[in-house]
C-alpha positions as CSV (number, residue, x, y, z in Angstrom):
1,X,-64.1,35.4,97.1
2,X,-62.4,32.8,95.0
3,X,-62.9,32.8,90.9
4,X,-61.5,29.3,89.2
5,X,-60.3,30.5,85.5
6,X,-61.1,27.3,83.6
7,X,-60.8,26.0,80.2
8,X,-61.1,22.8,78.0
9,X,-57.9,22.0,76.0
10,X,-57.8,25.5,74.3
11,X,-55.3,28.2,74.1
12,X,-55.3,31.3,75.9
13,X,-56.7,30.7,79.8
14,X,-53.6,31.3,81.7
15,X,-53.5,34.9,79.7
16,X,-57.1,35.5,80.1
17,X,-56.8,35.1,84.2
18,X,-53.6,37.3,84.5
19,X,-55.4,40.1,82.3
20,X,-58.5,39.6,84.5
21,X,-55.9,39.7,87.6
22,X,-54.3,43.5,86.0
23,X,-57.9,44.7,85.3
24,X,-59.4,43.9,88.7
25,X,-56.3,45.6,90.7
26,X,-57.1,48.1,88.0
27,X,-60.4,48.5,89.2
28,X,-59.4,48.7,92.9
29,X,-59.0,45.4,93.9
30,X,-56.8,43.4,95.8
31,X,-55.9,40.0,94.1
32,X,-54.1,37.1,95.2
33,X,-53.3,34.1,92.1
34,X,-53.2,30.4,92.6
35,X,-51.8,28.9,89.6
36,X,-53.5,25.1,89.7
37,X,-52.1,24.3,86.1
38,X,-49.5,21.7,86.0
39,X,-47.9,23.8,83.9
40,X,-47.9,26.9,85.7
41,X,-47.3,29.4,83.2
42,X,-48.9,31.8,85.5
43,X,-46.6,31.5,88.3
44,X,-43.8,31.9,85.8
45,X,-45.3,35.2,84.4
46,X,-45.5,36.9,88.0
47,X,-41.7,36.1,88.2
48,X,-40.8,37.5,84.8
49,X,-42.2,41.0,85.2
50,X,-42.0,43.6,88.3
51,X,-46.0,44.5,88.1
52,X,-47.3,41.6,88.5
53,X,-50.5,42.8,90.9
54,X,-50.1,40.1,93.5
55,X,-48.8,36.9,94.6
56,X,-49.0,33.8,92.4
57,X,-48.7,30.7,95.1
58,X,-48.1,27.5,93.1
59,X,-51.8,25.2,93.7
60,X,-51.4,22.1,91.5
61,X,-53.0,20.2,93.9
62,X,-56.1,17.7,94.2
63,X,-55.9,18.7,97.6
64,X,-56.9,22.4,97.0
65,X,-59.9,22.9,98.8
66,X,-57.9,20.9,102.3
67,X,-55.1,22.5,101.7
68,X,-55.0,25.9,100.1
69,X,-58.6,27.1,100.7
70,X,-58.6,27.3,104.1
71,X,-54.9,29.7,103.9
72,X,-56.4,32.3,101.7
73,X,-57.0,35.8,102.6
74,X,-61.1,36.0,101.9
75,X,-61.1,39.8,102.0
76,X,-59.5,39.6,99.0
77,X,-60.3,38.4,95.8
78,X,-58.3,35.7,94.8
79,X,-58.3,34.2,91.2
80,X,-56.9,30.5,90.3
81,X,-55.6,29.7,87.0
82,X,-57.2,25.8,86.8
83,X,-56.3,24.8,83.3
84,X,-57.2,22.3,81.2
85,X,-60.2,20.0,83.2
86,X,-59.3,17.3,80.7
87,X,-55.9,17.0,81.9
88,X,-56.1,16.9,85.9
89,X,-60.0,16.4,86.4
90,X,-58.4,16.0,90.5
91,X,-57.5,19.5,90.8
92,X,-60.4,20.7,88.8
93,X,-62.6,19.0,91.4
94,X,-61.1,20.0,94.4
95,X,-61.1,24.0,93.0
96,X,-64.6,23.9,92.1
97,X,-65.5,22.5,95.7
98,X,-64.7,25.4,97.2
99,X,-65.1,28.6,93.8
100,X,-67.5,31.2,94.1
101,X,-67.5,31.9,90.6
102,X,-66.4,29.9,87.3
103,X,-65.2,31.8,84.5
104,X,-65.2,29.2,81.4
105,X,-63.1,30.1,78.6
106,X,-63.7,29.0,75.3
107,X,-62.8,29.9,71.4
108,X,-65.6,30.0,69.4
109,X,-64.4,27.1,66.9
110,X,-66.0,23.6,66.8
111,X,-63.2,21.7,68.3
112,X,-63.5,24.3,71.5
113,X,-67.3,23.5,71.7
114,X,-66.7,20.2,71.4
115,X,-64.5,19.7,74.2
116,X,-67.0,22.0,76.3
117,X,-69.6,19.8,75.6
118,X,-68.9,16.5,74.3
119,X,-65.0,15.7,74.6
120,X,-64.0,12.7,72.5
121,X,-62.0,11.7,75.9
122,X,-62.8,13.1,79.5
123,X,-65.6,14.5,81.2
124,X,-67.6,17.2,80.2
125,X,-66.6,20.5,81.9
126,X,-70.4,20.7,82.5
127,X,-70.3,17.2,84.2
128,X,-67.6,18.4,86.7
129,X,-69.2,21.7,87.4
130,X,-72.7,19.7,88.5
131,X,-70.8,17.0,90.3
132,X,-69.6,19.7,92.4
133,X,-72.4,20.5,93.7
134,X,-72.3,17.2,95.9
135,X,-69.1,18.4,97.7
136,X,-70.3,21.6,98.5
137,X,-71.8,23.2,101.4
138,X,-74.4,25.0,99.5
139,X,-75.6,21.6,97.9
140,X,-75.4,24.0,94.8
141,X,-72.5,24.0,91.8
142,X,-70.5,27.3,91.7
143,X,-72.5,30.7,89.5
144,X,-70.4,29.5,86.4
145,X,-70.5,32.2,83.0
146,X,-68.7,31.8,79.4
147,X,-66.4,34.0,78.1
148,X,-65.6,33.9,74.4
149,X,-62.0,34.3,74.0
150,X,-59.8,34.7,70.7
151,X,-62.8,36.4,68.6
152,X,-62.0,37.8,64.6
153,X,-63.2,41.0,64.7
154,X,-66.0,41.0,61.7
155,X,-66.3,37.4,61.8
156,X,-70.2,35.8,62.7
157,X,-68.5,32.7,64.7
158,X,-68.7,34.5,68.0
159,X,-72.6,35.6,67.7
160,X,-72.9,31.6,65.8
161,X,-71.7,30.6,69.4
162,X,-73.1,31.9,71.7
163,X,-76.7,31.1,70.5
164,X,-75.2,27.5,70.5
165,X,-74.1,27.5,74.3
166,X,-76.7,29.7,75.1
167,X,-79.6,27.5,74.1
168,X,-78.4,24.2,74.5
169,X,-76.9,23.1,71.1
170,X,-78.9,22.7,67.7
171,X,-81.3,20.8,69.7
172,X,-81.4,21.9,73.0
173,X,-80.4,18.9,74.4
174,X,-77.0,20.1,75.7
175,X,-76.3,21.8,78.9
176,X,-77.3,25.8,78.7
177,X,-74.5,28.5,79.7
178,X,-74.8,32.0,80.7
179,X,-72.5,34.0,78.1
180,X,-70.8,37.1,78.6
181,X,-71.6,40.0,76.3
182,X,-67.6,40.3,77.0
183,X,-65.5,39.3,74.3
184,X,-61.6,39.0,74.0
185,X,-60.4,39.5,70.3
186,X,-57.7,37.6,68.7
187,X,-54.9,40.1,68.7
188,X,-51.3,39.9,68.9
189,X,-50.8,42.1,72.3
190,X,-52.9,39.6,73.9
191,X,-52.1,36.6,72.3
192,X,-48.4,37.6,73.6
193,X,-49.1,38.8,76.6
194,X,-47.6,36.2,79.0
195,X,-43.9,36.9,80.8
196,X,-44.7,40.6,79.5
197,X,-46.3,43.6,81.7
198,X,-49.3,44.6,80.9
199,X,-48.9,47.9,79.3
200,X,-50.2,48.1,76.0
201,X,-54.3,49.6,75.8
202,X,-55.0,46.3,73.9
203,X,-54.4,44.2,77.0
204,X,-56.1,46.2,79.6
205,X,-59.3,47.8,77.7
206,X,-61.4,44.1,76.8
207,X,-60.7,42.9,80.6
208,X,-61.3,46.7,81.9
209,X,-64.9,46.0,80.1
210,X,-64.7,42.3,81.7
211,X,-64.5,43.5,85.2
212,X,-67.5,45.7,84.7
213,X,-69.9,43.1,83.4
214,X,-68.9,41.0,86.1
215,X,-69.5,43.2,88.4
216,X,-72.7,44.9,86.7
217,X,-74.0,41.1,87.0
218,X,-73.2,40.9,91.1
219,X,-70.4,38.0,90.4
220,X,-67.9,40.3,91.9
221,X,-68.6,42.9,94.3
222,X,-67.2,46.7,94.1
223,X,-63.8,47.4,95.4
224,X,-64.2,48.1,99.3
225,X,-67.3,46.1,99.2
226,X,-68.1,42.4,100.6
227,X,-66.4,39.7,99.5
């Protein structure tokens, strides 16, 4: 299966999808990374530390779903680091042609919900997730969740939300999301976590507890199972 890590112009995607790639090699998984962000901070962090679980091929391509799709090992689950959809809406496009599942990272701050759901400049990450559904062959857009990334331990914003994305805004008016109970917290080990293994219990146990929801909810199947 293929999961598309994606994210409006917020901080901490590329560390959220090579936590999720530890936990789910954790939780007996193989995983293969495609780093898709012009930046490709990803591909840099399997090259900086020896237990990196898997190959990171470099993706950054509008081409992705000619090119790369068809080369990838589908008995495995393989994970690709999108990045911003603002920034390269071409790649985004392509990747969500072709993604199984979406995992949407956000902050749960204004300016993130903003940019999720009415961007001063760009498209909508909504918008490019329904378009999708043109291009592929279900006619359908990719199973598509939120995870709320970043969260103060204590704080309301988190709860405040994820009643906002869940029911559509104030009003109701805006597109609805399905939100993970999941939450990442703002902490230092994770906040630092890129070019570093992934040793420390802080980095493993909030994507450990990812993994499970995910695959609690039938978005990714139990290791040995079908992909």
């Amino acid at each position: 299966m293929l999961i598309a890590s994606l994210k409006p112009r917020t901080m901490g995607g590329t560390t959220n999808t090579g936590l999720l790639a530890y936990a789910l090699a954790r939780a007996g998984h193989q995983v293969t990374c495609y780093d898709a962000d012009e930046s490709l901070q990803l591909a840099a962090w399997a090259r900086d530390v020896d237990d990196f679980p898997g190959t990171v091929h470099e993706a950054d391509t509008p081409a992705f779903a000619d090119a790369v799709y068809p080369t990838m090992d589908h008995t495995r689950i393989n994970l690709v680091d999108a990045g911003h959809a603002e920034n390269h809406p071409d790649i985004v496009d392509s990747v969500l042609e072709v993604a199984d599942l979406v995992i949407v990272t956000v902050s749960p701050t204004n300016p993130d919900y903003d940019r999720l759901t009415k961007p001063e400049r760009g498209t909508p990450i909504a918008k490019l997730i329904r378009r999708s559904a043109a291009l592929r062959a279900t006619g359908e857009p990719p199973a598509t969740v939120v995870l709320l990334n970043r969260c103060q331990a204590g704080a309301n914003s988190p709860k405040d939300f994820s009643n906002l994305l869940t029911n559509g805004g104030k009003d109701g008016t805006l597109p609805r999301w399905d939100v993970l109970t999941t939450r990442i917290p703002r902490r230092e080990q994770i906040a630092s976590a890129v070019g570093f293994p992934c040793n420390r219990p802080e980095r493993k146990a909030p994507y450990d507890t990812l993994v499970t929801e995910l695959t609690r909810l039938g978005h990714v199947p139990a290791p040995g199972g079908p992909r």
